[in-house]
N, C-alpha and C positions, 0 to 999 in steps of 0.2 A: 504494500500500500504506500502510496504517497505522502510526504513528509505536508502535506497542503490538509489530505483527508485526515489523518492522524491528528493535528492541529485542531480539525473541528469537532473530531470524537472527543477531543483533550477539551476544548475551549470553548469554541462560537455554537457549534450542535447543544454545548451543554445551555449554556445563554439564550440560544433561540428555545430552546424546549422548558426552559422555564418561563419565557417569556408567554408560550404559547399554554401555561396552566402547569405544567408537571411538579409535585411536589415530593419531598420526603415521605418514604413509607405507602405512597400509592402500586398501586397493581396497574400495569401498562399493556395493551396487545399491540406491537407492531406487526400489520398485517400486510406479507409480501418484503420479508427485513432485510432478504438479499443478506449480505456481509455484513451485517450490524450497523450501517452508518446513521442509524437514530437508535437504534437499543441500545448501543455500549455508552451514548451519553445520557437516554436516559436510565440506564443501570447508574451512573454515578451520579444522577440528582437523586434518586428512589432510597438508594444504602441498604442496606443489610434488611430493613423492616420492611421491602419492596420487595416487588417481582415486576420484570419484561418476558411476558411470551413473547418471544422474536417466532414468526409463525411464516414461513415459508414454502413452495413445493417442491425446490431445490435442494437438495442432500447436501450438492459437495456448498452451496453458500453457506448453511448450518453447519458444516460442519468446519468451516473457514470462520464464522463469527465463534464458535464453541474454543474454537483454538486463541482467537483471539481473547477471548472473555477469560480462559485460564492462565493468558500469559499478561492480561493485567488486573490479577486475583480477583475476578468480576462474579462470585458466586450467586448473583440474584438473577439470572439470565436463563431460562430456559426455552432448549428451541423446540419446536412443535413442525414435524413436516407432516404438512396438508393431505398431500398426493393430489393437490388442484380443490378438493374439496370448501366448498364458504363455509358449513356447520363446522366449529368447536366444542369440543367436549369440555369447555368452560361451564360454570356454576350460572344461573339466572344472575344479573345483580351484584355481579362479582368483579369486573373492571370499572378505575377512575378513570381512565383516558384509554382510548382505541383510538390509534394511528392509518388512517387510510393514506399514505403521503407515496403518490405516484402510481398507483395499482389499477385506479379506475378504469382508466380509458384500455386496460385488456378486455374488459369485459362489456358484454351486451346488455344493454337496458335492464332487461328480465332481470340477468347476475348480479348487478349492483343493487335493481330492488333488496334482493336475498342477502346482498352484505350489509345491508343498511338493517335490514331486521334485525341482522343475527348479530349486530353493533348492539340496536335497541336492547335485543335480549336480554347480552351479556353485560352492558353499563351496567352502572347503580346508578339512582337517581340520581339527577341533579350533573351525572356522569358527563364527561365530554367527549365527541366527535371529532379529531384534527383531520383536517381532509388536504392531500397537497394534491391539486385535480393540476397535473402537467400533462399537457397537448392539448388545450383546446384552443379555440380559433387563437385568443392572445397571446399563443407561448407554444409555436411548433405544432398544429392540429395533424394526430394522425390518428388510427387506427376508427374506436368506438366515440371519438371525441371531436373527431375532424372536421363535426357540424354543428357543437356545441359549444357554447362561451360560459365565462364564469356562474352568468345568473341562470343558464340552463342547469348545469350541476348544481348551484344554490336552490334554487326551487325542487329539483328533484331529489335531494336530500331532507327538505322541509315538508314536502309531501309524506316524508316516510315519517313522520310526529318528532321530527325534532327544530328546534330552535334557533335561528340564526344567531350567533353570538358577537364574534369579531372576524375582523380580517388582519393577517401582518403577513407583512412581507420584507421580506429581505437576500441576504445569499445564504443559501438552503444546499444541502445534498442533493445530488443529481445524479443517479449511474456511479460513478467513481471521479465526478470534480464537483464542484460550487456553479452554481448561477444563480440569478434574482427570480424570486420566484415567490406566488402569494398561497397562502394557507390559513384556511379558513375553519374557523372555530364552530361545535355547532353545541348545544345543551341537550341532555333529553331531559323531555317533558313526559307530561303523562296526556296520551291517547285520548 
């Protein structure tokens, strides 16, 4: 890894994911964690009294963040591989924050309906939605997203009973460098 990525696991990841709500002692799902570039900084906002499912459907990525996580003594980190599946064998009511940051636009309409449930599910109240919705029209459109803008994904997340909260943006993780990029915050509410 890159002495640029390393820096943000170390530093600005930590700073932006606290900025975006992460605290001490919360339970986190990053969903889609690839090589940890938001779970090993939020493992060291969270501490000892946390957990990060870093939740993936890539082996050797888990098993790249896994190695990472033991080489800087990160024991709050567990990885969870998918095999592509959206259901969690998470508890009802059982995560403070679910990270959807870059995942969306693989999937079709239908699929995200499903991830946004199974978000709702697993939150606990009051819980939060981080969403980094990369590729739509303002920021590189391609695949499931290539016809969609910020307030499309905003509205169809608020459809599924949750909350608009906030917006921040800044330089965010991308693939394996930094770019400017916005992430939006969402609440669950009750139905």
């Amino acid at each position: 890894m890159n002495e640029k990525m390393e820096r943000w696991e170390r530093e600005a990841g930590v700073e932006f994911l606290k900025k975006i709500g992460i605290k001490s002692g919360q339970a986190i799902l990053d969903f889609g964690c690839r090589v940890g570039h938001y779970a090993i900084p939020a493992a060291r906002i969270i501490g000892n009294e946390g957990i990060v499912y870093a939740v993936d459907k890539e082996q050797q990525a888990l098993d790249e963040l896994q190695q990472k996580a033991i080489r800087l003594s990160l024991k709050n980190i567990k990885t969870v591989n998918t095999s592509g599946q959206i259901q969690t064998d998470l508890e009802n009511n059982s995560i403070d924050v679910v990270l959807f940051y870059d995942v969306l636009h693989y999937h079709e309409k239908e699929e995200r309906e499903k991830l946004y449930q199974e978000a709702f599910r697993i939150l606990k109240q009051e819980g939060t939605l981080s969403v980094y919705p990369k590729h739509t029209l303002e920021d590189n459109p391609i695949r499931q997203f290539k016809e969609l803008n910020l307030d499309d994904v905003k509205r169809e997340i608020e459809d599924s009973g949750f909350h608009f909260e906030e917006k921040y943006c800044g330089f965010i993780s991308h693939d394996d460098g930094l770019n400017k990029g916005c992430v939006l915050n969402f609440r669950k509410g009750t139905i």
